[in-house]
C-alpha positions, -999 to +999 in steps of 0.1 A: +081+662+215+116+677+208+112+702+178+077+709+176+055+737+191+020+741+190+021+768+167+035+746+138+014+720+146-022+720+131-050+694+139-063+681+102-104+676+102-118+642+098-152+642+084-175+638+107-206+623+083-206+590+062-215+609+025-183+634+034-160+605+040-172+583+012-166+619-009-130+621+003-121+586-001-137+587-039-115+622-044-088+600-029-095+573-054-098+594-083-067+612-079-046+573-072-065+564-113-053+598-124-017+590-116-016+553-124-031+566-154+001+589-160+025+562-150+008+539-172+012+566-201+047+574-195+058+530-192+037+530-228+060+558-241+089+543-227+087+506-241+079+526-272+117+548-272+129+509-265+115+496-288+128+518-315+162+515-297+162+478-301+150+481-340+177+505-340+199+485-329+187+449-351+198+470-381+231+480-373+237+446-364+226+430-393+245+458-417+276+447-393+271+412-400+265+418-434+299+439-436+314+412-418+304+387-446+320+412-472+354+419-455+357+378-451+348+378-486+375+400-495+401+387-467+395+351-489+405+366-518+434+385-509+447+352-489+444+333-521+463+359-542+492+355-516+488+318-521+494+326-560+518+351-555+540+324-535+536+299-555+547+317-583+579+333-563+588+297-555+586+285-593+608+313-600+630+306-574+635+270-587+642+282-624+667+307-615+691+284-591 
């Protein structure tokens, strides 16, 4: 093949006896539980961070809602003075003319 001489290639050993393969495929094994293992550890940790963003998140939305419920509170009121305010430009109005 194009690329490759015989002095960078190497020939890997396959066990020749039934105890060394079932060795290497249970070293094999092993090290596959080791890194689901890790993976599994690191997915934990994540839905943990997301599910501190999401609490995170449920409070500033209810503290926006609830400030939302305030200014509307306070929007009311102030439309109501105008309301008063007008009512009592336009009964002015009608005394002076």
């Amino acid at each position: 093949m194009a690329g490759f001489s015989s002095d960078s290639a190497s020939v890997l050993p396959f066990p020749g006896r039934d105890a060394n393969r079932l060795r290497l495929a249970i070293r094999g094994l092993e090290a596959a539980l080791e890194e689901q293992a890790r993976a599994m550890a690191g997915f934990r940790a994540s839905m943990a961070e997301l599910s501190g963003a999401v609490a995170g998140l449920k409070r500033g939305t209810e503290a926006y809602h609830h400030q939302l419920g305030k200014l509307g509170s306070r929007v009311g009121e102030a439309h109501a003075a105008a309301r008063r305010l007008e009512d009592t430009a336009t009964l002015w109005l009608r005394t002076q003319g």
